[in-house]
N, CA, C and O atoms as a Tinker XYZ file with bonds, in Angstrom:
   232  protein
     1  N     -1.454000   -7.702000  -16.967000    73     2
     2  CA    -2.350000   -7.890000  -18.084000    64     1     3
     3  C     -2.839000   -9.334000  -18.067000    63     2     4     5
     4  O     -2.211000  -10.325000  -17.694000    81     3
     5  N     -3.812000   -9.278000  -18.438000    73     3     6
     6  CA    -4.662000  -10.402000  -18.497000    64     5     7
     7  C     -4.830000  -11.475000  -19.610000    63     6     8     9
     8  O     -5.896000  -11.322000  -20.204000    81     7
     9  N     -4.206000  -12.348000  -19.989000    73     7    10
    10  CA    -4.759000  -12.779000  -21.506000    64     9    11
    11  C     -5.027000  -14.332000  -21.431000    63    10    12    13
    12  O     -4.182000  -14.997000  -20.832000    81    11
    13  N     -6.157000  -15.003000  -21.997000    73    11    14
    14  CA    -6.284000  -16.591000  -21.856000    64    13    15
    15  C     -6.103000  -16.870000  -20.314000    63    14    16    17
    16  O     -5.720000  -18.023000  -20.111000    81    15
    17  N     -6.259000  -16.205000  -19.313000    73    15    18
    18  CA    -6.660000  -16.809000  -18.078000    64    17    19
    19  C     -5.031000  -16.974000  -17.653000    63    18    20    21
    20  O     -4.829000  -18.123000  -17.259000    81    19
    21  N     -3.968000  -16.239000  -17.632000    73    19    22
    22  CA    -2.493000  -15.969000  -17.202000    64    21    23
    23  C     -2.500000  -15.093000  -17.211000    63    22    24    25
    24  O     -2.888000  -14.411000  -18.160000    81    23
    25  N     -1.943000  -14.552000  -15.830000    73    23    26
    26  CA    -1.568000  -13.296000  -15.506000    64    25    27
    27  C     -0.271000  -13.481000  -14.781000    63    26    28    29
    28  O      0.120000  -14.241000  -13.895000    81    27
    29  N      0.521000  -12.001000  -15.846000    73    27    30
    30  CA     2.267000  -11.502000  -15.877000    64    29    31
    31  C      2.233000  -11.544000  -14.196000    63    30    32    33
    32  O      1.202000  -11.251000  -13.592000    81    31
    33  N      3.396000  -11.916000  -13.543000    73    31    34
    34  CA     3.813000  -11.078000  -12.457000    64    33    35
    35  C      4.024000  -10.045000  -12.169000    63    34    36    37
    36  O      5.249000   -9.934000  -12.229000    81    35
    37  N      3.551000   -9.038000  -11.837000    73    35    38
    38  CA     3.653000   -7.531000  -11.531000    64    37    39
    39  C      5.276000   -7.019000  -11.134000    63    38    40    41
    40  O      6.004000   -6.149000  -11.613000    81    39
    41  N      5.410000   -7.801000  -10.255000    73    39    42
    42  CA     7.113000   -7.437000   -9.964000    64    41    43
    43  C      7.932000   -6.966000  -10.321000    63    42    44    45
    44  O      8.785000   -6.215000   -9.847000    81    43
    45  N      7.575000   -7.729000  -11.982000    73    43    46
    46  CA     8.758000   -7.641000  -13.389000    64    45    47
    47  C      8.536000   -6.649000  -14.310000    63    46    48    49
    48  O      8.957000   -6.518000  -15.460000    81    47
    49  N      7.870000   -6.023000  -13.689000    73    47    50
    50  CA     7.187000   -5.248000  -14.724000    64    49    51
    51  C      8.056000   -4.055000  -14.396000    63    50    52    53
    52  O      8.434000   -3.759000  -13.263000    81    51
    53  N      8.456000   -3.106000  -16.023000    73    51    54
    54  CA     9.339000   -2.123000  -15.900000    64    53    55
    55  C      8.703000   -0.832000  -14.526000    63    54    56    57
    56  O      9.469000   -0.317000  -13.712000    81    55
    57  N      7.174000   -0.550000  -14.587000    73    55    58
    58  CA     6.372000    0.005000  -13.720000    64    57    59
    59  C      6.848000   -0.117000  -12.196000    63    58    60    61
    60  O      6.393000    0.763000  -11.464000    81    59
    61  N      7.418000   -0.758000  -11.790000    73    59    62
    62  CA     7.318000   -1.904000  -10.251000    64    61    63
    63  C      8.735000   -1.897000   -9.991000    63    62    64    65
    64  O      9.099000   -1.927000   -8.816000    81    63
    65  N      9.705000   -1.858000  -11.047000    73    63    66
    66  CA    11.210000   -1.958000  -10.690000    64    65    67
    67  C     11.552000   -1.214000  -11.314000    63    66    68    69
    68  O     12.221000   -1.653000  -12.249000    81    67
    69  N     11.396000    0.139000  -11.283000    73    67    70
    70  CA    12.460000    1.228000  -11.235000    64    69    71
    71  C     12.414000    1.750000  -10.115000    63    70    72    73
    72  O     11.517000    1.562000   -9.294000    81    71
    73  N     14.016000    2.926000   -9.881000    73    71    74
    74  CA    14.403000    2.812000   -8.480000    64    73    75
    75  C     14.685000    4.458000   -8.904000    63    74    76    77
    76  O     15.358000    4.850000   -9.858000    81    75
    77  N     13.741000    5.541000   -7.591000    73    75    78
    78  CA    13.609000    6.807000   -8.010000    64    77    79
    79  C     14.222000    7.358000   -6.983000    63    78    80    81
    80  O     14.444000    6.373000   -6.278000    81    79
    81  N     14.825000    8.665000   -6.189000    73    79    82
    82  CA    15.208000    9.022000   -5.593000    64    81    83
    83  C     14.126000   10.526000   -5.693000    63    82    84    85
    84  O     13.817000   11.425000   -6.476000    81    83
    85  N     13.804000    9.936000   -4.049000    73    83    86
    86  CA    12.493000   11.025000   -3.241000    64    85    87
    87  C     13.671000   12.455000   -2.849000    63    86    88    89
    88  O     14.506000   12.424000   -1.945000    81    87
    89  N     13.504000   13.269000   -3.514000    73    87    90
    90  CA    13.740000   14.782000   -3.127000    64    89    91
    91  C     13.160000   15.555000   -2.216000    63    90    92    93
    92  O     13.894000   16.246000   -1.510000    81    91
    93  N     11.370000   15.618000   -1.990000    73    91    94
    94  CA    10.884000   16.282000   -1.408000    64    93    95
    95  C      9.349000   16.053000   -1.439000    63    94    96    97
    96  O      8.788000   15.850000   -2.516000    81    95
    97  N      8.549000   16.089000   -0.073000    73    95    98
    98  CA     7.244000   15.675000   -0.041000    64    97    99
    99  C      6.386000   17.039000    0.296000    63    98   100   101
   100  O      6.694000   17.881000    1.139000    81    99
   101  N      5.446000   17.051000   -0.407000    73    99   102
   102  CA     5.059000   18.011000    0.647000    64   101   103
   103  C      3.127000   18.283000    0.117000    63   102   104   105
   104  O      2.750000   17.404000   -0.657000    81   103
   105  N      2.353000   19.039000    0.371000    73   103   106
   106  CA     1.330000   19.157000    0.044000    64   105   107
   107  C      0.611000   20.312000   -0.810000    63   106   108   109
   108  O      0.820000   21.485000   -0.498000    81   107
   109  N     -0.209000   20.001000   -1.853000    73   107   110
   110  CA    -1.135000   20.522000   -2.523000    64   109   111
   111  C     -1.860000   21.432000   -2.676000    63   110   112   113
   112  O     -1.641000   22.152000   -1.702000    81   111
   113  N     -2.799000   22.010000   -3.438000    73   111   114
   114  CA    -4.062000   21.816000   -3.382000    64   113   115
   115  C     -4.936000   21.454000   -2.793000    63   114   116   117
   116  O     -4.903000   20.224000   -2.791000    81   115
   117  N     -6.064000   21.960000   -2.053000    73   115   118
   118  CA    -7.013000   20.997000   -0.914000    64   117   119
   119  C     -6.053000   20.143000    0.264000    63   118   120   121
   120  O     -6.593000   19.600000    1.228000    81   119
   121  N     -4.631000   20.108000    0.053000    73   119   122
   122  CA    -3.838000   19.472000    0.994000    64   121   123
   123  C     -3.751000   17.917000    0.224000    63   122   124   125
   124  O     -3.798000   16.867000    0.864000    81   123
   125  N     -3.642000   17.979000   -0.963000    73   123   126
   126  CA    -3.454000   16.911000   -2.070000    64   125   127
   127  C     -2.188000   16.678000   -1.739000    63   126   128   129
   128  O     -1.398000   17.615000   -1.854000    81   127
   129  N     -1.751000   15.497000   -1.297000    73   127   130
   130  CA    -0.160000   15.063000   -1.447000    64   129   131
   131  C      0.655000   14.678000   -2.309000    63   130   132   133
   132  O      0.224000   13.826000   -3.086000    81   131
   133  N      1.766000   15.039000   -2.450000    73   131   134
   134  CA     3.041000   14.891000   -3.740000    64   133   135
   135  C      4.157000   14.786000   -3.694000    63   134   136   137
   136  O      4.451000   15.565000   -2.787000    81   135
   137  N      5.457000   14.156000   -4.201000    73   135   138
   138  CA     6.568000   14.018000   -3.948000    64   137   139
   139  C      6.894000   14.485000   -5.263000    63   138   140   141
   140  O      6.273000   14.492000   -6.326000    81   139
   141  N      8.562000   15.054000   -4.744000    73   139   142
   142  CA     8.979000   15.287000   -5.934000    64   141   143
   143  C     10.352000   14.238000   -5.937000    63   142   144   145
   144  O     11.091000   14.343000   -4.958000    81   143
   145  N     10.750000   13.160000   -7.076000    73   143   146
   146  CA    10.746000   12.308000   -7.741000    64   145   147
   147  C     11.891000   12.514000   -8.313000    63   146   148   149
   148  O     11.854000   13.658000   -8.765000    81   147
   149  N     12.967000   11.985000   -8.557000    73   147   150
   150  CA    14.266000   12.325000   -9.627000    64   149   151
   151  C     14.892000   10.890000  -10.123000    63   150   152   153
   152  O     15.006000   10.103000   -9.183000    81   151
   153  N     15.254000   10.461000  -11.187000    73   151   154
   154  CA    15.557000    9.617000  -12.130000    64   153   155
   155  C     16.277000    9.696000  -13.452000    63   154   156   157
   156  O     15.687000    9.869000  -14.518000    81   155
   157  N     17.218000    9.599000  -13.363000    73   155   158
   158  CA    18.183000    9.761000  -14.818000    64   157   159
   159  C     18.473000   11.155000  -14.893000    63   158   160   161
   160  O     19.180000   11.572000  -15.810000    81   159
   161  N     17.988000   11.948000  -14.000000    73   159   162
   162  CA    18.727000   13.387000  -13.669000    64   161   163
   163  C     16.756000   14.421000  -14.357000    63   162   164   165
   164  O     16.475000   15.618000  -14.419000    81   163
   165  N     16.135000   13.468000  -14.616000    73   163   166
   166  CA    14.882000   14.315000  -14.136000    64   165   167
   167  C     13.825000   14.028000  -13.663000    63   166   168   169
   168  O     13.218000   12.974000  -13.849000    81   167
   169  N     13.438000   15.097000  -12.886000    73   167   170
   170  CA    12.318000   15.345000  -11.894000    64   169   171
   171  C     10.801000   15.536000  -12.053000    63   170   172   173
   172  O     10.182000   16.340000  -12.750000    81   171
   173  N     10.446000   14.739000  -11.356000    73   171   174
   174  CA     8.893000   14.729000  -11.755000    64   173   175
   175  C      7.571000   14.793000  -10.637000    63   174   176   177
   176  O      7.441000   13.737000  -10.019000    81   175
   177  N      6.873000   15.547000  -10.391000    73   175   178
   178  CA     6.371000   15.494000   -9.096000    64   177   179
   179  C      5.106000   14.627000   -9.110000    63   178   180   181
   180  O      4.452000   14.813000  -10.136000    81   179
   181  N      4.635000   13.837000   -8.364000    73   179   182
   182  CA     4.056000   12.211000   -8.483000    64   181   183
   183  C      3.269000   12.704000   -7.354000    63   182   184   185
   184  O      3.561000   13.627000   -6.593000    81   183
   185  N      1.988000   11.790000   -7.351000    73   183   186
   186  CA     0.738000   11.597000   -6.306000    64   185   187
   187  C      1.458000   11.068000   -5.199000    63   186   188   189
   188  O      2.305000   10.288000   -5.633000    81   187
   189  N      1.493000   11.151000   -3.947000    73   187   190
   190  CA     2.286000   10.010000   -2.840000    64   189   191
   191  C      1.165000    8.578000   -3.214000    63   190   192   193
   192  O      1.584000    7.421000   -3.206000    81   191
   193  N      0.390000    8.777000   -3.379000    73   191   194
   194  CA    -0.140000    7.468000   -3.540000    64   193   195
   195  C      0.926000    6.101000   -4.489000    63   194   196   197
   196  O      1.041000    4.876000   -4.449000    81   195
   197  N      1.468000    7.157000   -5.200000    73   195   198
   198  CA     2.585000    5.774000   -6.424000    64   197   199
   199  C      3.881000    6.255000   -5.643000    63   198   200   201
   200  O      4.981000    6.400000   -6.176000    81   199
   201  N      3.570000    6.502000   -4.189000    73   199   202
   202  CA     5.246000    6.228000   -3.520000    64   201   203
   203  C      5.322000    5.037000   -2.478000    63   202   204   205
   204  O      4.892000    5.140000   -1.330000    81   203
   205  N      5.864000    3.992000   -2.951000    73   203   206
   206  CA     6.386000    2.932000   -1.743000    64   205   207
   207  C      7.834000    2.588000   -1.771000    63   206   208   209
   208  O      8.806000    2.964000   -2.426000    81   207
   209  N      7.612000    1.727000   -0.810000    73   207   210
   210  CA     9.060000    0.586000   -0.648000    64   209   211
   211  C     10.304000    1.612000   -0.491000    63   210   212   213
   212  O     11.412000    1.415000   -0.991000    81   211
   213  N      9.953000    2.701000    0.261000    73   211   214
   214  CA    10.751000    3.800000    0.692000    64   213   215
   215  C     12.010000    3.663000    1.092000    63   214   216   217
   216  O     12.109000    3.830000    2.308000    81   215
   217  N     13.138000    3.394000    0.487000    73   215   218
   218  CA    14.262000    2.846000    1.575000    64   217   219
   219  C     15.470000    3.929000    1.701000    63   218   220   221
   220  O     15.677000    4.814000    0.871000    81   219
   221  N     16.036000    3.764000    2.577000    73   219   222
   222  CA    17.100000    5.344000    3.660000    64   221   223
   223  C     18.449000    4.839000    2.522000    63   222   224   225
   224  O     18.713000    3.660000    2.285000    81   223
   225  N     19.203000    6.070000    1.905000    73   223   226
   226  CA    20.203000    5.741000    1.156000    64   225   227
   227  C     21.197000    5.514000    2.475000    63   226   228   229
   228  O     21.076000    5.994000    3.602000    81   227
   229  N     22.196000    4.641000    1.965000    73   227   230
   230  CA    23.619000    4.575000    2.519000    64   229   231
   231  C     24.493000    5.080000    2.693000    63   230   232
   232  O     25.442000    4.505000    3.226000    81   231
């Protein structure tokens, strides 16, 4: 957000640092891509476009 010419760091932002666990990818509609998404024990199926920073559990 923008205000008086300062702008927040994105990083910190609750949006940017939560940590989701990828279940399953797969395709659409027209071949529209989607993951399905799990967090606090629910699931939500998301655009792949708002999927990064992908990392392999331990």
């Amino acid at each position: 957000m923008k205000i008086c010419n300062v702008v927040d760091d994105c990083s910190k932002c609750k949006l940017n640092t939560d940590t989701y666990e990828l279940l399953q990818i797969g395709a659409g509609f027209l071949s529209v891509g989607y993951a399905m998404v799990q967090k606090d024990g629910k699931i939500t199926k998301v655009s792949l476009s708002r999927i990064y920073d992908v990392k392999e559990a331990l």
